[in-house]
C-alpha positions as CSV (number, residue, x, y, z in Angstrom):
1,X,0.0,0.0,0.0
2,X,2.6,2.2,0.8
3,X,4.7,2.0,-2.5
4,X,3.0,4.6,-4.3
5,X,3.9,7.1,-1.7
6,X,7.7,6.3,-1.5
7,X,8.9,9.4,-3.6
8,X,6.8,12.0,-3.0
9,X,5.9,11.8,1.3
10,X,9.6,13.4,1.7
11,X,8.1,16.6,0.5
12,X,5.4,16.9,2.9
13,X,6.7,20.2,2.9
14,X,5.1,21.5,6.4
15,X,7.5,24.9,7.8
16,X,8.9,24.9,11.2
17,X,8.4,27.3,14.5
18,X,10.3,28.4,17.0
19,X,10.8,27.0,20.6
20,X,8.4,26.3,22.6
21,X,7.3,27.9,26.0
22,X,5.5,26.8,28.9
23,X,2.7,29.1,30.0
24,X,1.9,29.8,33.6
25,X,-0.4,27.4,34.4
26,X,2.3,24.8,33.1
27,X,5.3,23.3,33.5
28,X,7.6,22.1,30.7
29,X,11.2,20.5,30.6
30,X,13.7,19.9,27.4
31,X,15.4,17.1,26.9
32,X,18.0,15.1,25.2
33,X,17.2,11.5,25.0
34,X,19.7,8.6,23.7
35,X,17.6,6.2,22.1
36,X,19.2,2.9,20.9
37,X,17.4,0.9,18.1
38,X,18.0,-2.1,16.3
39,X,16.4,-2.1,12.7
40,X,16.7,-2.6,8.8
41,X,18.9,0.1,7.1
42,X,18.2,0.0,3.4
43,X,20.7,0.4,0.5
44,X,19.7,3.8,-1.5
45,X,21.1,4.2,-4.6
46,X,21.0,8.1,-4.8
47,X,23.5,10.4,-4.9
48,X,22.0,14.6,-4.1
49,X,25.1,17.0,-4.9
50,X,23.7,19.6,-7.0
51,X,19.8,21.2,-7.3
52,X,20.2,19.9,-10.7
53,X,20.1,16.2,-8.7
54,X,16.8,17.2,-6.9
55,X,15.7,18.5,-10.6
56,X,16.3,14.6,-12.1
57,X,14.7,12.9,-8.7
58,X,11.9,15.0,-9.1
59,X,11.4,14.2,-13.0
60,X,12.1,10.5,-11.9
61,X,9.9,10.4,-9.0
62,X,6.7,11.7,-10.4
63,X,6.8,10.4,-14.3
64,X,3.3,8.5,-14.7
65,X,5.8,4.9,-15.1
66,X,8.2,5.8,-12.2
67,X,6.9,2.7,-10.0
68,X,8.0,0.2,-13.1
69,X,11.2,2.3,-13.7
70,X,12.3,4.5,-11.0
71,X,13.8,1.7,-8.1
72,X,17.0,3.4,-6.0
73,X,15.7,1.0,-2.8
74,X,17.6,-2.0,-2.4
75,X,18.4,-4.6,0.2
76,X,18.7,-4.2,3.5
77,X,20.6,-5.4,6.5
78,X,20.5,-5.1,10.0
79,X,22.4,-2.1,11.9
80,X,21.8,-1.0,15.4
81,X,22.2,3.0,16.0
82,X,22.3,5.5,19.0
83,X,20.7,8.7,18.1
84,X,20.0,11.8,20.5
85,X,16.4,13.3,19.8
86,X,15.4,16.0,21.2
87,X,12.1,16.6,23.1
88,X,10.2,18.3,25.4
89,X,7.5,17.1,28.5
90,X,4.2,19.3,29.3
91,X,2.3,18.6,32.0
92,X,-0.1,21.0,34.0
93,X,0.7,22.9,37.3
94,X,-2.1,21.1,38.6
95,X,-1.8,17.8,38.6
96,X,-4.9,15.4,38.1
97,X,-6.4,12.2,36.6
98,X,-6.5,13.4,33.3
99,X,-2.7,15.0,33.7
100,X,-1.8,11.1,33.8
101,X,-2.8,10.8,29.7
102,X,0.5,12.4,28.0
103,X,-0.3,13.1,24.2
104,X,2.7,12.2,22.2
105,X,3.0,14.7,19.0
106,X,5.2,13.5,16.2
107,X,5.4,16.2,13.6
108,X,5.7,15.4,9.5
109,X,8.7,16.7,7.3
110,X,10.3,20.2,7.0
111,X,9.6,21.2,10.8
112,X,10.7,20.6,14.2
113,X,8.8,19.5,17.1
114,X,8.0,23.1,17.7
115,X,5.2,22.6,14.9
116,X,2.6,21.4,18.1
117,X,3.4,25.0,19.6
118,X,4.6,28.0,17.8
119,X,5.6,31.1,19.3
120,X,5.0,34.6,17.6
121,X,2.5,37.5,17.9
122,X,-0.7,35.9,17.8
123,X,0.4,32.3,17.3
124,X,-2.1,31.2,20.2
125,X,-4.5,30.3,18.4
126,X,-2.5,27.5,16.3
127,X,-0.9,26.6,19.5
128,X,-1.5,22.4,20.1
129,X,0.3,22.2,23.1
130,X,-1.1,25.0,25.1
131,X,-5.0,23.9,24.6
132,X,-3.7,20.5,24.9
133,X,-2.1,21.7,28.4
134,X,-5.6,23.8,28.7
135,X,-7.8,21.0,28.8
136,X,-5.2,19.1,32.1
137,X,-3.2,17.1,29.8
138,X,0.1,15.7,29.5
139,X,2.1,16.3,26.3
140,X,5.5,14.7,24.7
141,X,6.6,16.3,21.7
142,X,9.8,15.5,19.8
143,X,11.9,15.8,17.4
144,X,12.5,13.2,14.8
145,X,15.5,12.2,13.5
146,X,17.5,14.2,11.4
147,X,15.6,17.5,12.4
148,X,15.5,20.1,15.0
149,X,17.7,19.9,18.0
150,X,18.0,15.7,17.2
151,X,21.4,14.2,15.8
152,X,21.2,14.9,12.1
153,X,22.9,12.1,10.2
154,X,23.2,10.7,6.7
155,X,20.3,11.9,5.0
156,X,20.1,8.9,2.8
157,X,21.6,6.1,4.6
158,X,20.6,6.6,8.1
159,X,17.2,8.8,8.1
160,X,14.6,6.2,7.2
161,X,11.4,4.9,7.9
162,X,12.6,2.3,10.1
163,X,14.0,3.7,12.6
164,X,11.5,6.5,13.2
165,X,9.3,3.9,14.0
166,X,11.4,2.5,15.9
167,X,12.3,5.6,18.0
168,X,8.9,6.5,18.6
169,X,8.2,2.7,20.1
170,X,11.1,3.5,22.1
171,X,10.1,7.0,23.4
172,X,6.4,5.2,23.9
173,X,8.2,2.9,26.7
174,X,10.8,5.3,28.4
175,X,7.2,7.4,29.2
176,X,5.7,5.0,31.0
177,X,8.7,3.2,32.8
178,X,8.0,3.8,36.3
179,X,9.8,7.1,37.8
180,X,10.6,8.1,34.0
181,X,12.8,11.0,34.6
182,X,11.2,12.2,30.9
183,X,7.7,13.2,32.8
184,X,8.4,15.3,35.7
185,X,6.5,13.3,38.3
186,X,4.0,12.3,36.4
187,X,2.8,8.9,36.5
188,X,1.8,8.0,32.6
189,X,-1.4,5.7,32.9
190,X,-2.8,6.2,29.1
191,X,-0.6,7.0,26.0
192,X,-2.6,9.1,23.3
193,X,-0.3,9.1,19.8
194,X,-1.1,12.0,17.4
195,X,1.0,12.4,14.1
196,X,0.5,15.2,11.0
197,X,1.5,13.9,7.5
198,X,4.4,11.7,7.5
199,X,4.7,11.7,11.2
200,X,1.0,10.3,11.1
201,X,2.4,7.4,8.8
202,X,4.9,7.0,11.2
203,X,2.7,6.8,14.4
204,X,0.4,4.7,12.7
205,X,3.6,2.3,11.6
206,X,4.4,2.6,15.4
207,X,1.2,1.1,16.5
208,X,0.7,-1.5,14.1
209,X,2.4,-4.5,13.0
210,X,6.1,-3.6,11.7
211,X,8.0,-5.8,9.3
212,X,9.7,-9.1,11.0
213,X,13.5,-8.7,12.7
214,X,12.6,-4.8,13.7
215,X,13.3,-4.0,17.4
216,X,14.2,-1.7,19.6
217,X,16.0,-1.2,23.4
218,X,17.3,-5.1,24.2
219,X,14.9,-6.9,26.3
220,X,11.9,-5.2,25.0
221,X,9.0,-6.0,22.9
222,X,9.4,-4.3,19.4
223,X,5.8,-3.9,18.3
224,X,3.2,-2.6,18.2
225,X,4.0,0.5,20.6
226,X,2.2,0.8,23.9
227,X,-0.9,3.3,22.9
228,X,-4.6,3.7,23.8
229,X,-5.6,5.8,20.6
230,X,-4.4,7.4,17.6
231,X,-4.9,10.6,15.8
232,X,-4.0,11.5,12.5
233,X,-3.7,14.7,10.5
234,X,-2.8,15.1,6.7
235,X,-3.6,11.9,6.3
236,X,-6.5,10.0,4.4
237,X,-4.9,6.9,3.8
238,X,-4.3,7.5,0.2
239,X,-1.9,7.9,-2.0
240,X,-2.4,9.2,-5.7
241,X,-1.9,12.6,-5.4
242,X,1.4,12.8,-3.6
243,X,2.7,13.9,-6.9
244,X,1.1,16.6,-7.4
245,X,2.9,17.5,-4.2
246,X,6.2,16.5,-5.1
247,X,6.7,18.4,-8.4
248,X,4.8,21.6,-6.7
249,X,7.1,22.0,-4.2
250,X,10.7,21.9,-6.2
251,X,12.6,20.5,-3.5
252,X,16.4,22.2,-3.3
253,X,19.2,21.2,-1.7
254,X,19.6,23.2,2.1
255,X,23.3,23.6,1.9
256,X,23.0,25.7,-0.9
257,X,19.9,27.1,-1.0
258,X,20.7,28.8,2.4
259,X,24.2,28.3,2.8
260,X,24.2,31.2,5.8
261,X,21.9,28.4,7.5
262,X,22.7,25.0,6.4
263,X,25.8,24.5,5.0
264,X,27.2,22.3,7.3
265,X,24.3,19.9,6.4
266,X,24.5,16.9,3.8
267,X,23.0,17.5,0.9
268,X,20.6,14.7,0.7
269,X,18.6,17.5,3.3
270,X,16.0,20.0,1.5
271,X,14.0,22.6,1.6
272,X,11.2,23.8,-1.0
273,X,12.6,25.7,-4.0
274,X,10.1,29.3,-2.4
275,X,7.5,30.4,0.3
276,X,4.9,30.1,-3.1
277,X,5.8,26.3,-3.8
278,X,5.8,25.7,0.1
279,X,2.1,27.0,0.7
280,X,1.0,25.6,-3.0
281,X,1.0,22.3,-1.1
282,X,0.1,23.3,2.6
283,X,-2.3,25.9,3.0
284,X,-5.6,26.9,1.1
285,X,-6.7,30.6,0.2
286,X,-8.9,32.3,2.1
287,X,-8.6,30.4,5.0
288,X,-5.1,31.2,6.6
289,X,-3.1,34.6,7.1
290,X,-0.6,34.5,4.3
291,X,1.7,36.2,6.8
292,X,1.3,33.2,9.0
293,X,2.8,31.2,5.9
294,X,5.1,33.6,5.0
295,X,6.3,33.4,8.7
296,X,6.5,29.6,8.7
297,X,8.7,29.4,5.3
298,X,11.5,31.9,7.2
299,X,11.3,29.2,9.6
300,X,11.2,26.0,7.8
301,X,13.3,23.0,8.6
302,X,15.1,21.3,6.1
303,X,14.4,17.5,5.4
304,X,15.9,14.4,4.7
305,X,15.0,12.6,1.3
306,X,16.1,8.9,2.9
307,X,12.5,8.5,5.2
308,X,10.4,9.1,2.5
309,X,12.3,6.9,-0.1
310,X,12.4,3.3,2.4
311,X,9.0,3.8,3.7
312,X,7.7,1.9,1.0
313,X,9.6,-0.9,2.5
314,X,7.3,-1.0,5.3
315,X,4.8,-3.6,5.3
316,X,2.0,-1.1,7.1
317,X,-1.5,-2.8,7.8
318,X,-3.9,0.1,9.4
319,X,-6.0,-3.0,9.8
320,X,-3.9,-4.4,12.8
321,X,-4.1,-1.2,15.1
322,X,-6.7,-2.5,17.5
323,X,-7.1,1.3,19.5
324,X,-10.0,4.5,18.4
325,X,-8.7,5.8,15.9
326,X,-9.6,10.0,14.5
327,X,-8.5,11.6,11.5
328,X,-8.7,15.1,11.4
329,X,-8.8,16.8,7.9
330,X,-8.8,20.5,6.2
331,X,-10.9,20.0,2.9
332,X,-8.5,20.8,0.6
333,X,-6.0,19.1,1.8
334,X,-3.9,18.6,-1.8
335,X,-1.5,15.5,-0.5
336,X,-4.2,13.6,1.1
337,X,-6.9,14.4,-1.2
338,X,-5.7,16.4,-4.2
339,X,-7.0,19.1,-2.7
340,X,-10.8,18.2,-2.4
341,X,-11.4,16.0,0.4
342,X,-15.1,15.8,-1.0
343,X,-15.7,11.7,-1.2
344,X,-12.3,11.0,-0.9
345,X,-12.4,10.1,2.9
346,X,-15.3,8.0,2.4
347,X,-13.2,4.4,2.8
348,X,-10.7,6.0,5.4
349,X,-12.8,4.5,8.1
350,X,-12.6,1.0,6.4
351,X,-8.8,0.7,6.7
352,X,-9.1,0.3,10.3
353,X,-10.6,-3.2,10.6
354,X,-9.0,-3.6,13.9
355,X,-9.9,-0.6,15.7
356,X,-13.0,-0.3,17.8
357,X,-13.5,3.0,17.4
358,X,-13.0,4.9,14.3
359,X,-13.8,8.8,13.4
360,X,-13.3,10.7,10.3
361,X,-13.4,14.5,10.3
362,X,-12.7,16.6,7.0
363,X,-15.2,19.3,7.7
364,X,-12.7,22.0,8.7
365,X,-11.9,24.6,6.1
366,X,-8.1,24.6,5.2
367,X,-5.2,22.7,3.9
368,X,-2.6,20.4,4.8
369,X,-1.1,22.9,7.3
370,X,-4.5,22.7,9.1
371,X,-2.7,23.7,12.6
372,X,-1.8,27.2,10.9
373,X,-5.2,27.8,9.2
374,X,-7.8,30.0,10.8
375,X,-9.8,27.0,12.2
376,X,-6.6,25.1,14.0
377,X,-8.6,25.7,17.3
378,X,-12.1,24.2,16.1
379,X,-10.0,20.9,15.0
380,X,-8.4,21.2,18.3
381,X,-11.5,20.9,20.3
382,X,-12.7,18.0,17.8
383,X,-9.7,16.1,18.6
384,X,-9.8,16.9,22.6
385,X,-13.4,15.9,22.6
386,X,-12.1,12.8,20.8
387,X,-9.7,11.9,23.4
388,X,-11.7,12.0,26.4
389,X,-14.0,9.5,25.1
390,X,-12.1,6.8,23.9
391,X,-9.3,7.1,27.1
């Protein structure tokens, strides 16, 4: 299923945000986690020096035959890793029951885990974390490999699918170990997962059944991840239009397309080609502030190409996650739905045979950057509402 995305869900092209902050009735902690996993690496046979490279992986990634001609995925073979991620622990002041359910955000490509909670004039109202906080959860939000504040390794060889997964399994445990030093006291009774665009892919990976030989921290159970629900955003379970997506967004390589910020990254890591091509495929007029979008391009985060290529190595079966499951949708979302959502989320619901619970949502007017669209705090409330029923 997931082989028609494997070219174009590395340019999920989503913008990044600044730090996040802890407002008063909260109390937050960073942290830098070492996170040992033992999973299949796959052999890429790319090489990204130039823009011209991007210019011929683009071509070659979204011709109508690419799937019968286009294969740079090889074999794989076993390698164990020890990455630092970065992340960050919310809790309220006030402790209480529902303080004991810790939402764990995993953001999609070309942001940090700041995406959940943006700071800038005005940026409450896009702000996950602080309504999250609001209502007397728990949050966890990190940031994946190969972005943000985490170790930021071959972009080809070492940032894959795999071992997102598995690092998000991991995470998962070290929250609920008893006297984690990750949760600031807090006891961690229920574990909510939430993921946008590829980081729903990969939360959803993390709570289904994962390919055989993948595990994590020795002595541990690789899959599926400990989790009592799942929400995804930019995400309908399909996978035509990722294309469209692709080839909008004219991917360029960081190191030299902002050299005064990235040149000391490997050029396998990219950025969108303009602010234009980044909100062709995120945001839909007239429902955000273009200076909102414009703000999120200055502060994008560049991606790796490697996760998106090997996630089509993944054998992911929405039909074995057995918790509720939402997704959350703007209408005209244009990776997930090709930028009408109208009938298209119709058989989402179906892919989760397994789950007991399963809501679809596409009602909110926006795009793929729903967070940063003027009804982020409406979705908010659906998903909220969503959690304190099924936990």
């Amino acid at each position: 299923m997931l082989r028609a995305a494997v070219f174009a869900l590395s340019h999920l092209l989503l913008p990044g945000a600044v730090a996040a902050t802890a407002g008063p009735g909260h109390v937050c902690k960073d942290f830098h986690i070492a996170v040992n996993v033992t999973v299949p690496y796959y052999d890429v046979d790319l090489s990204i020096e130039t823009h011209w490279d991007l210019v011929d992986y683009i071509f070659n990634s979204t011709r109508r035959d690419s799937s019968e001609v286009f294969h740079p995925v090889g074999r794989n073979h076993t390698e164990t890793t020890t990455s630092k991620i970065g992340a960050t622990f919310c809790r309220p002041r006030a402790r209480g029951k529902t303080s004991e359910t810790v939402l764990l955000l995993t953001h999609g490509s070309m942001v940090d885990r700041s995406y959940w909670n943006p700071v800038f004039a005005g940026s409450e109202q896009y702000n996950f974390v602080q309504h999250a906080l609001d209502a007397g959860y728990s949050v966890f939000f990190y940031d994946r490999l190969g972005s943000g504040t985490s170790d930021r390794p071959s972009p080809i060889t070492q940032v894959q699918f795999a071992p997102q997964v598995a690092i998000l399994n991991s995470l998962t445990r070290l929250l609920q170990r008893s006297s984690s030093p990750y949760t600031l006291n807090t006891p961690i009774r229920k574990v909510v997962h939430i993921g946008h665009s590829f980081g729903a892919f990969v939360a959803a990976a993390a709570l289904a059944t994962a390919p055989p030989g993948t595990t994590t921290t020795p002595g541990t159970l690789p899959h599926p991840a400990p989790g009592d629900a799942l929400v995804l955003t930019g995400f309908s379970g399909r996978f035509e239009w990722l294309s469209l997506f692709t080839a909008g967004g004219q991917a360029r390589v960081a190191a030299l397309q902002f050299p005064h910020k990235w040149a000391h990254l490997p050029h396998g890591y990219m950025v969108p080609v303009d602010a234009y091509a980044a909100a062709y495929g995120g945001f839909r007029s007239p429902f955000f502030d273009r200076r909102v979008a414009e703000w999120l391009y200055e502060h994008q985060s560049p991606y790796a190409i490697g996760e998106a290529l090997t996630a089509g190595a993944w054998a992911l079966d929405f039909g074995s996650i057995a918790v509720p499951v939402q997704v959350v949708q703007g209408r005209y979302d244009l990776t997930a739905c090709g930028g009408n959502c109208g009938g298209v989320l119709d058989g989402t619901a179906a892919l989760f045979t397994g789950s007991p619970k399963v809501e679809v949502n596409g009602d909110f007017e926006g795009g793929h950057n729903l967070n940063f669209h003027y009804e982020a705090k409406k979705s908010y409330e659906a998903i909220i509402e969503f959690v304190r029923e099924a936990v």
